[in-house]
TORBA-775474 format. One record per residue (C-alpha): residue number from 0; residue in one letter; x, y, z. Coordinates in steps of 0.1 Angstrom, whole numbers, plus 5000, padded with zeros to 4 digits. Each point is the difference from the previous one (the first is absolute). Layout:
// residues N
- num; residu; px; py; pz
- NUM; A; X; Y; Z
...
***
This chain:
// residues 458
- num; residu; px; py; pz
- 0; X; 6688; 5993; 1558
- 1; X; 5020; 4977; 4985
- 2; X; 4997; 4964; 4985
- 3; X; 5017; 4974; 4988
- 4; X; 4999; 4970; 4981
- 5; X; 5018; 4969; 5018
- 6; X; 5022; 4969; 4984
- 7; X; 4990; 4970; 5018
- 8; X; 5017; 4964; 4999
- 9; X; 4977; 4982; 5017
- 10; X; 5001; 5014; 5035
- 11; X; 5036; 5017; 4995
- 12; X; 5001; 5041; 4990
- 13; X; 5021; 5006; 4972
- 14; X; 4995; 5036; 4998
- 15; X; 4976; 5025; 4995
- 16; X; 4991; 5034; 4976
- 17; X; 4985; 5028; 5007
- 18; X; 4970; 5018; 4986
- 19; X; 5010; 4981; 4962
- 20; X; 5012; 4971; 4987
- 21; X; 5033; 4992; 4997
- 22; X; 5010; 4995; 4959
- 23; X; 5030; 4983; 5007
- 24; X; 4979; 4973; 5025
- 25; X; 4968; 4995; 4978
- 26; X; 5020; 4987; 4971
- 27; X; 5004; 4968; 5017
- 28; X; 4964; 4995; 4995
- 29; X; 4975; 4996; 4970
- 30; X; 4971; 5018; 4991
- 31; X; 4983; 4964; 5006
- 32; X; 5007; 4996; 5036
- 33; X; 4978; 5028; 5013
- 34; X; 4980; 4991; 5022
- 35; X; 4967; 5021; 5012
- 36; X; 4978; 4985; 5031
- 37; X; 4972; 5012; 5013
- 38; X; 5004; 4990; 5038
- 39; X; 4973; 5002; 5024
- 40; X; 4991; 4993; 5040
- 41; X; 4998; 4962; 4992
- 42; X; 5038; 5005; 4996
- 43; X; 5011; 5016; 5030
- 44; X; 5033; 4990; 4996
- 45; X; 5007; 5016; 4966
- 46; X; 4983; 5037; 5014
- 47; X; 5020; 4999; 5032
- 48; X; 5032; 5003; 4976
- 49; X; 4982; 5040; 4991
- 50; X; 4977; 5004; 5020
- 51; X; 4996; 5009; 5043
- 52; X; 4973; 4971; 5010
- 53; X; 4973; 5021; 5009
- 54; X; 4995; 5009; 4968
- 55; X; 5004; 4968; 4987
- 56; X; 4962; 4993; 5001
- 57; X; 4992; 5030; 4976
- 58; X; 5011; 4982; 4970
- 59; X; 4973; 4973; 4990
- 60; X; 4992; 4988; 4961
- 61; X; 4984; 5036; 4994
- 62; X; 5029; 5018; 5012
- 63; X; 5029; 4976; 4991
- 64; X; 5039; 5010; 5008
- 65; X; 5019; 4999; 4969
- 66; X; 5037; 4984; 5003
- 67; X; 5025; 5003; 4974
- 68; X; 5031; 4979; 4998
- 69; X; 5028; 4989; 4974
- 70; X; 5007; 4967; 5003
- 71; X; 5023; 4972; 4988
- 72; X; 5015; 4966; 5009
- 73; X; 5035; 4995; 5016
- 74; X; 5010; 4981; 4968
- 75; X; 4984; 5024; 4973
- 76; X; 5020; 5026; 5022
- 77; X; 5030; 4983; 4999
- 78; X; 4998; 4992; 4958
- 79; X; 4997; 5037; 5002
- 80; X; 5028; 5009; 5014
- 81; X; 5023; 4975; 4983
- 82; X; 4988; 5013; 4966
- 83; X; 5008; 5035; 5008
- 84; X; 5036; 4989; 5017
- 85; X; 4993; 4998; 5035
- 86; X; 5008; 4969; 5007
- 87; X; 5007; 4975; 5030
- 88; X; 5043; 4997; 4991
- 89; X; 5001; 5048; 4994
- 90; X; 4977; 5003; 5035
- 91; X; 5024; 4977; 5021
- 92; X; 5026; 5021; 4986
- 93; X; 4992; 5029; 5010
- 94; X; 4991; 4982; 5037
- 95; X; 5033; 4989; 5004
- 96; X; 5019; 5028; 4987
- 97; X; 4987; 5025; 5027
- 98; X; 5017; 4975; 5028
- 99; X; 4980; 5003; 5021
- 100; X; 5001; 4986; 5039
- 101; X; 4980; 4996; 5024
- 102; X; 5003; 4994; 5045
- 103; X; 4999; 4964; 5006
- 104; X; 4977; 4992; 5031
- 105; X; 5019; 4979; 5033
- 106; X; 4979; 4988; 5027
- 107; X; 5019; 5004; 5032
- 108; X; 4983; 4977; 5030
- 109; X; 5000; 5013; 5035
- 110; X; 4992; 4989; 5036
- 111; X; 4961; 5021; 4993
- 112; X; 4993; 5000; 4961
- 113; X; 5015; 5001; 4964
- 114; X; 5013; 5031; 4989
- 115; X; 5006; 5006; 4957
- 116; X; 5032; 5025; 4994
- 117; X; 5013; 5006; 4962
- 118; X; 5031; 4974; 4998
- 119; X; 5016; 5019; 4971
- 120; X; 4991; 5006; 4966
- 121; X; 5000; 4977; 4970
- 122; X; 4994; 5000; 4966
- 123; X; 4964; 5005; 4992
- 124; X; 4992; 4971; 4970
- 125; X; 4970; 4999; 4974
- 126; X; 4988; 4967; 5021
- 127; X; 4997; 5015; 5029
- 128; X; 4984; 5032; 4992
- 129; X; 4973; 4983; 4974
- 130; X; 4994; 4979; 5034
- 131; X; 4994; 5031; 5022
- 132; X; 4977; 5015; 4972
- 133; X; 4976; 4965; 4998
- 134; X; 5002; 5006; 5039
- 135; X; 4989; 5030; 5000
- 136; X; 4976; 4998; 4967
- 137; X; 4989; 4967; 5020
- 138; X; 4992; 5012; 5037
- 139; X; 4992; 5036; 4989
- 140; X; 5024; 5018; 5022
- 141; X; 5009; 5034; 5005
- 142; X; 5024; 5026; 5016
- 143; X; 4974; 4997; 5031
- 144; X; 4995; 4963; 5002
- 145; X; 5031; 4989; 4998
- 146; X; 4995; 5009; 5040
- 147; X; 4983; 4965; 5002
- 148; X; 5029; 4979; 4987
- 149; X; 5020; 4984; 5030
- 150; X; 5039; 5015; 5006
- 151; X; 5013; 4965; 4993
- 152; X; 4987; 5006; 4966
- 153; X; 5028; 4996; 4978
- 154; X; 4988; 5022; 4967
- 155; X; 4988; 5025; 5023
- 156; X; 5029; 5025; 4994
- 157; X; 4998; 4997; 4961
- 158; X; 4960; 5002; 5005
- 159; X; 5004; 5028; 5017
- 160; X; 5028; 5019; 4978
- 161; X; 4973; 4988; 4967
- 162; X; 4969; 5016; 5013
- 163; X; 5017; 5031; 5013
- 164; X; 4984; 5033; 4987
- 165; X; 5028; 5010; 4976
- 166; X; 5004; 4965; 4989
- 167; X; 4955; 4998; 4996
- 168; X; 4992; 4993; 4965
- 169; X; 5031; 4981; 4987
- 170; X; 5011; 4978; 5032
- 171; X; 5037; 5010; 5002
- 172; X; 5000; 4994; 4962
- 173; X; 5036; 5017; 4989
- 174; X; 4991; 5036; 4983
- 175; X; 4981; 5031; 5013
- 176; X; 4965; 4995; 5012
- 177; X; 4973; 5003; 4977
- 178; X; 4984; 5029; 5016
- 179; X; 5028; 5017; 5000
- 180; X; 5012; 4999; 4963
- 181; X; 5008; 4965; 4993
- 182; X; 5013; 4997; 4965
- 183; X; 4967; 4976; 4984
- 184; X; 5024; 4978; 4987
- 185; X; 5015; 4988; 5033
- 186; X; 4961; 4998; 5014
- 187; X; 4997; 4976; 4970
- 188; X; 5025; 4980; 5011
- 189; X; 4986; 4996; 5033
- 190; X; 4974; 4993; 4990
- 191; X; 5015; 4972; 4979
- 192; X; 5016; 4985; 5028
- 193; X; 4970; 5004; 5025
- 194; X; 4977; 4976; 4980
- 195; X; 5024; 4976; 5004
- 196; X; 4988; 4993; 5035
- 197; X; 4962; 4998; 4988
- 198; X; 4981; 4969; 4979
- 199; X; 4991; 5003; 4963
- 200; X; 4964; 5005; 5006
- 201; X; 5005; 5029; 5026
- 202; X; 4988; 5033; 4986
- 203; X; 5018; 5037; 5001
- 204; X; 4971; 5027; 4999
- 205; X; 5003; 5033; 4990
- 206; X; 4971; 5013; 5023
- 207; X; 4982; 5034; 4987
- 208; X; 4974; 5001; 5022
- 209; X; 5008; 5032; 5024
- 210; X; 5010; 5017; 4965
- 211; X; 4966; 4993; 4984
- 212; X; 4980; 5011; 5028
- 213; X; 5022; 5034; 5005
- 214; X; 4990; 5008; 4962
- 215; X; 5034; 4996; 4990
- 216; X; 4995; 4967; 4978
- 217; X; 4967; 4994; 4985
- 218; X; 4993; 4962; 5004
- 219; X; 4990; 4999; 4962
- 220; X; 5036; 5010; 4993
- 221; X; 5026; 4974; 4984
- 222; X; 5029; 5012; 5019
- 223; X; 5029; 4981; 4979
- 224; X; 4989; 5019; 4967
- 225; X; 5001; 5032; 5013
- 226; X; 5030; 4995; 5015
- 227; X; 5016; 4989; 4968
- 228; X; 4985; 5032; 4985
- 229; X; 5012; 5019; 5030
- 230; X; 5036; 4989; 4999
- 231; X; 5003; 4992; 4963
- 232; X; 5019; 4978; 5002
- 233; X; 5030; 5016; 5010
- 234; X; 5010; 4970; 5024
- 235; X; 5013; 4973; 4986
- 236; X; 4978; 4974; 5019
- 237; X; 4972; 5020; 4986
- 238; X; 5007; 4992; 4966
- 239; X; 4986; 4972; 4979
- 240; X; 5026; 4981; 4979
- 241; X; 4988; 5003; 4963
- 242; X; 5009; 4962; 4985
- 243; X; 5004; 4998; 4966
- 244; X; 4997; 4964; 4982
- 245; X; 5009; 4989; 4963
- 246; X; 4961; 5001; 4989
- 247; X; 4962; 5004; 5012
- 248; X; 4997; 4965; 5005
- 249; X; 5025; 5002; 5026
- 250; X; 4986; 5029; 5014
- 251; X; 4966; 4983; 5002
- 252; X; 5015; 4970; 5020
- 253; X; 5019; 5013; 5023
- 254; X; 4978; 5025; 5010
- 255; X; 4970; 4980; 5012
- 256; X; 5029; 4976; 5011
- 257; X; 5011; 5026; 5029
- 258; X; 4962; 5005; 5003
- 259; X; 4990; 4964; 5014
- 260; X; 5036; 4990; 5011
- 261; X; 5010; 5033; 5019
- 262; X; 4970; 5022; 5000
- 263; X; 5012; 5019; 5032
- 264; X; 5035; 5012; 4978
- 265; X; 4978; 5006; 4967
- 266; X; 4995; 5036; 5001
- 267; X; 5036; 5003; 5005
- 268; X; 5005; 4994; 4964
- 269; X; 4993; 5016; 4972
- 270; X; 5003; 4979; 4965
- 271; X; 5006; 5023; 4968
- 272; X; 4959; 4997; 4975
- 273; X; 5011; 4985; 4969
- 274; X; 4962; 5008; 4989
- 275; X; 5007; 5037; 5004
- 276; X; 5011; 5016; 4968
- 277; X; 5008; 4962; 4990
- 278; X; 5041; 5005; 5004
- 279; X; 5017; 4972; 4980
- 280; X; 5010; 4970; 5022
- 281; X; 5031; 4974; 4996
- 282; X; 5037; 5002; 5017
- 283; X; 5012; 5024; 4981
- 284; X; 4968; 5026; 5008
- 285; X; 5007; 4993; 5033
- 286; X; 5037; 5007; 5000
- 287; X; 4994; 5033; 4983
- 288; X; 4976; 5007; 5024
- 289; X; 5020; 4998; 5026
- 290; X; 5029; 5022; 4984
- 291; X; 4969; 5022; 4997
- 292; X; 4989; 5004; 5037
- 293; X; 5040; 5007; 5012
- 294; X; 5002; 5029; 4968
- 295; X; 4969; 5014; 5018
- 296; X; 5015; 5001; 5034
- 297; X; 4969; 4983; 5015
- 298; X; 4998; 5001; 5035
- 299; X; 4980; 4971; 5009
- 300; X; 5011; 4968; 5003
- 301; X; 5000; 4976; 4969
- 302; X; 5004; 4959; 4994
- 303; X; 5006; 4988; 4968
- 304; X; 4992; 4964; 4998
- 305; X; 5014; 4982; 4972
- 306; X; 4994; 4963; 4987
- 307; X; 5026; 4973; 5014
- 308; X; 5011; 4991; 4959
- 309; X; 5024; 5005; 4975
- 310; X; 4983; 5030; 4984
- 311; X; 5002; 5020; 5034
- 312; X; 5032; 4992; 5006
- 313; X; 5013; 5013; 4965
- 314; X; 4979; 5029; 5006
- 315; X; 5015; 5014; 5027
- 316; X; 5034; 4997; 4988
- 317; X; 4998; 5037; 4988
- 318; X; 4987; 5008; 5036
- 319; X; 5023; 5007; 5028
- 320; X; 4984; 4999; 5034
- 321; X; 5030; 5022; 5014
- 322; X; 4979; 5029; 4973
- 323; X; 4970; 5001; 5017
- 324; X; 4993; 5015; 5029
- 325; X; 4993; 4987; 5036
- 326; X; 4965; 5001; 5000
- 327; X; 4999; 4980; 4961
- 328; X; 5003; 4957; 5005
- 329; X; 4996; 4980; 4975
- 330; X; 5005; 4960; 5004
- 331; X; 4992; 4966; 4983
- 332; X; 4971; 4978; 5013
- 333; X; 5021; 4977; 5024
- 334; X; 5010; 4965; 4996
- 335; X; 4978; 4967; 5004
- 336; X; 5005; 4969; 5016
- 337; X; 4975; 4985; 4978
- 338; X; 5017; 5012; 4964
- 339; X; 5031; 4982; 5011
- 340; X; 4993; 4974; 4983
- 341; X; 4972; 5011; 4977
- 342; X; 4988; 4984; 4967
- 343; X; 5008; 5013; 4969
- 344; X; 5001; 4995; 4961
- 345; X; 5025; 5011; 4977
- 346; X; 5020; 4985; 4968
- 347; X; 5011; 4968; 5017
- 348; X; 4965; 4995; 5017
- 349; X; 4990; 4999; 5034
- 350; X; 5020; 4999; 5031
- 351; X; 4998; 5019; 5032
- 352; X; 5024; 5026; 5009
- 353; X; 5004; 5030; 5024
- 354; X; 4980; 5029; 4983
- 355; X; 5009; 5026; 5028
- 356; X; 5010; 5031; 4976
- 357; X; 4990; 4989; 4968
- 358; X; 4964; 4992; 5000
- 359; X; 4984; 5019; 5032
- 360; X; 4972; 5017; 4987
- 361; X; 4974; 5007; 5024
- 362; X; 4978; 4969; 4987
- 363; X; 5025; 4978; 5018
- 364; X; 4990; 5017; 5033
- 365; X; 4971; 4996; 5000
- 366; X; 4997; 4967; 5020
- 367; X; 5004; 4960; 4991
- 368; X; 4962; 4997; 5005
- 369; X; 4998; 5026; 4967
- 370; X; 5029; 4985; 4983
- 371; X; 4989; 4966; 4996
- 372; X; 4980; 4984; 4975
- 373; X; 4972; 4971; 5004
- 374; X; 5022; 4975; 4997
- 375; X; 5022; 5016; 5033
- 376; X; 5032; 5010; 4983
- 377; X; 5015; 5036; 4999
- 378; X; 4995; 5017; 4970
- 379; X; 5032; 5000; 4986
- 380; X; 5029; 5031; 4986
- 381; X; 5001; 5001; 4960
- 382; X; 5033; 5013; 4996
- 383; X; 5003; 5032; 4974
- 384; X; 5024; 5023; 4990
- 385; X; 5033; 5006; 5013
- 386; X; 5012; 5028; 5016
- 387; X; 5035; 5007; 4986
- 388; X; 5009; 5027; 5029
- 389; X; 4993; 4974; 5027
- 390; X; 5012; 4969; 4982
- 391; X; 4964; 4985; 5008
- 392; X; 4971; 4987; 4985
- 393; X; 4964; 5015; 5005
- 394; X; 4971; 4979; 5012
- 395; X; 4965; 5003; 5000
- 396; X; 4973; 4976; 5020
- 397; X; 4978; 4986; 4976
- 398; X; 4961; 5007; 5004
- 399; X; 5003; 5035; 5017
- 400; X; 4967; 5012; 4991
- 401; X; 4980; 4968; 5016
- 402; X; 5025; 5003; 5030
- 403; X; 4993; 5038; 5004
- 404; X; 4963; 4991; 4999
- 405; X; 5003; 4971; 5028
- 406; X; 5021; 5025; 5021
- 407; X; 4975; 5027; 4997
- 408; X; 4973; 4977; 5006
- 409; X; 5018; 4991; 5037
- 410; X; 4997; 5040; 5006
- 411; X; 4965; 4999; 4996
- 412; X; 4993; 4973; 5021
- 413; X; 5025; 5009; 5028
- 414; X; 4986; 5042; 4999
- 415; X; 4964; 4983; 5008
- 416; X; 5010; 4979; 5021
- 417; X; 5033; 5004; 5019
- 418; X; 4996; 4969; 5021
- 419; X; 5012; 4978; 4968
- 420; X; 5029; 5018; 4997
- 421; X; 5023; 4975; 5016
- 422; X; 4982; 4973; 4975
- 423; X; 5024; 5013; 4973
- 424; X; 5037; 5005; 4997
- 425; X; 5014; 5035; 4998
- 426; X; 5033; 4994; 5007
- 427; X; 5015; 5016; 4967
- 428; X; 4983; 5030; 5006
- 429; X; 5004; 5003; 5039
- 430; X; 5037; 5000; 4988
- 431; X; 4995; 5026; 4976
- 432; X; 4980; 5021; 5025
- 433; X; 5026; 4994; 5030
- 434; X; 5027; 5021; 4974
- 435; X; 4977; 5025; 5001
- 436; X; 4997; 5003; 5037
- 437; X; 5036; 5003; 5003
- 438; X; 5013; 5016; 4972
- 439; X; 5011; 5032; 5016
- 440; X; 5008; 4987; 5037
- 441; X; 5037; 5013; 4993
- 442; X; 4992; 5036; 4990
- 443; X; 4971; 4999; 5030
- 444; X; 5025; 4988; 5025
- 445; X; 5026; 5028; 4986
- 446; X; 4971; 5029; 5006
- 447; X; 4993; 4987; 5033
- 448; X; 5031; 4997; 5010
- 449; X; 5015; 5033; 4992
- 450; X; 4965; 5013; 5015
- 451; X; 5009; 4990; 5032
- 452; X; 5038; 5008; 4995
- 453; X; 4989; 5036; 4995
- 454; X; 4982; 5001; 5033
- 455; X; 5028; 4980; 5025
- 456; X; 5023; 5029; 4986
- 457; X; 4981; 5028; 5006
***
């Protein structure tokens, strides 16, 4: 007999699989958002999703029903998704490329009652169908209850067209239905689009339930690992990006940073163990190393993050972005609003100037609670030497070890206790993180297109 695991949106069906779980579904998840219940008769509710009700009774606290579910937020999802390309602007794309239409309802009024005919068709738009889906997420319906909606009902054609059976799990989405072969990059975008018409704090579940209970999953089993392990991460979506960063310092930060800021995108990344083998830090380590991943041919996808200062900058005058290939970024920290007009100390003494690209060393990310001193002024930019291949002048923030200890002070408060958080300014560093997030939404949205491409020809 078979059974099959079910994706849930609320009460909406996205889609099921059978007797397994789906690799290229589960990745959406975490190994942290399994969920294991043990339900009993006090939750009648729950048991009547598995089980006929006059067994319900059988199941007490000695002889509990175990549920299984994946779960995450709408908004984790949707972080998700953008960070692996499938975003909002790509998944209205490929909505309104498929043109579709749709038979506009007209009540005609009689001497006995109102009669609903199809006027004539009309161009099916985003708005309306994310309002048929809450509709439908919203009152539960069905192919068979759509019988209870009165004829004067004006969505009741595009209901109806939405729920039939060939159109079940995707809703008239443009593409093949997913039982029947639908390329998993068009379901993602779908998906993408569906959660559109649900709140942030909604939850999609991945329920295992019927899978664990037929033997085929064992509840003890972290399903996202041994899917990796199962697909090796041969889809692109599967595939951490490896991030590379000038030194172990940076490493240090910016990895706990994704940890308390994003900690539903962290395993996502993968940032390159300067305490391994100690490799040498600086730019021009981390320029070679980057010439050394594209001579290797490595498949995965790597981010080279390089300080927002002179020394980058003349560093990578020797490296030509057109050289490496797709799957090989590299990219400067990006600029601040604050180090527009930033203090700093050279030969003719202090003034404030624009330090975008000359003096962006991490330390300047870090946040304007870190960078000030007692007496509430930035620490300032001591200018240094000067980089004859850029025509600029190096700076360096002053007091980088005390800064580095203040920072990593506000990471140890924040990762025991997450509700300070939003006491301390991460600005810098949410704008270092947000490259990261989209640093390869051009190549994604190239894949996913020519994906779907491949499947409209055939």
């Amino acid at each position: 007999m078979s059974s099959y695991a079910t994706l849930m949106l609320g009460s909406l069906e996205l889609g099921t699989s059978r007797n397994g779980v789906d690799p290229e579904l589960i990745w959406l998840f975490r190994p942290s958002d399994k969920h294991v219940e043990k339900a009993t008769r006090r939750n009648r509710a729950r048991l009547a999703r598995y089980i006929i009700p006059e067994y319900i009774d059988e199941f007490d606290d000695a002889n509990p029903f175990t549920c299984v579910e994946y779960r995450c937020t709408v908004a984790d999802l949707r972080d998700r998704l953008e960070l692996k390309g499938f975003t909002l602007e790509l998944a209205k794309a490929r909505f309104n490329q498929a043109g579709l239409q749709y038979e506009e309802a007209q009540v005609l009024e009689t001497a006995s009652h109102s009669e609903t005919y199809p006027q004539k068709l009309r161009p099916l738009t985003i708005e309306k169908w994310l309002d048929a889906i809450a509709r439908i997420k919203g009152e539960c319906l069905t192919e068979e209850t759509l019988a209870s909606i009165s004829a004067n009902d004006e969505q009741l054609p595009l209901l109806k067209d939405m729920l039939q059976f060939s159109n079940r799990d995707t809703y008239g989405f443009p593409g093949l239905g997913y039982a029947y072969g639908l390329p998993i990059l068009n379901y993602l975008l779908f998906i993408r689009l569906v959660i559109e018409s649900s709140r942030p704090n909604e939850y999609l579940v991945y329920d295992l339930t019927d899978l664990v209970h037929a033997g085929y999953v064992d509840e003890e089993d972290d399903c996202v690992t041994l899917a990796e392990v199962e697909t090796n991460s041969s889809i692109a979506f599967h595939q951490k990006v490896i991030v590379l960063t000038e030194g172990r310092t940076d490493k240090d930060f910016l990895e706990r940073s994704v940890k308390i800021l994003y900690p539903h995108l962290a395993d996502y990344f993968h940032f390159f163990d300067f305490n391994l083998n100690k490799p040498p830090g600086g730019v021009g380590a981390l320029a070679n190393l980057v010439r050394a991943f594209a001579a290797a041919s490595v498949e995965h996808r790597i981010l080279a993050l390089f300080d927002n200062d002179a020394a980058a900058r003349d560093a990578l005058k020797n490296l030509d972005p057109k050289s490496l290939p797709e799957n090989i970024r590299f990219c400067h920290y990006p600029n601040l609003a604050m180090a527009e007009n930033y203090p700093t100390i050279g030969p003719s003494g202090r003034s404030s100037m624009n330090v975008n690209g000359l003096a962006g060393s991490l330390e300047l990310y870090l946040g304007q609670d870190v960078l000030e001193n007692d007496d509430g002024e930035l620490t300032p930019v001591q200018w240094t030497g000067y980089q004859r291949r850029v025509y600029s002048y190096q700076g360096e923030v002053l007091d980088k070890k005390r800064i580095q200890d203040r920072f990593a002070n506000k990471l140890r408060v924040c990762e025991m206790d997450r509700g300070k958080i939003d006491s301390y300014d991460w600005d810098g560093i949410r704008s270092i993180l947000d490259v990261m997030r989209v640093a390869f939404h051009r190549l994604d949205a190239q894949l996913i297109h020519s994906e779907v491409q491949k499947v409209q020809n055939f």
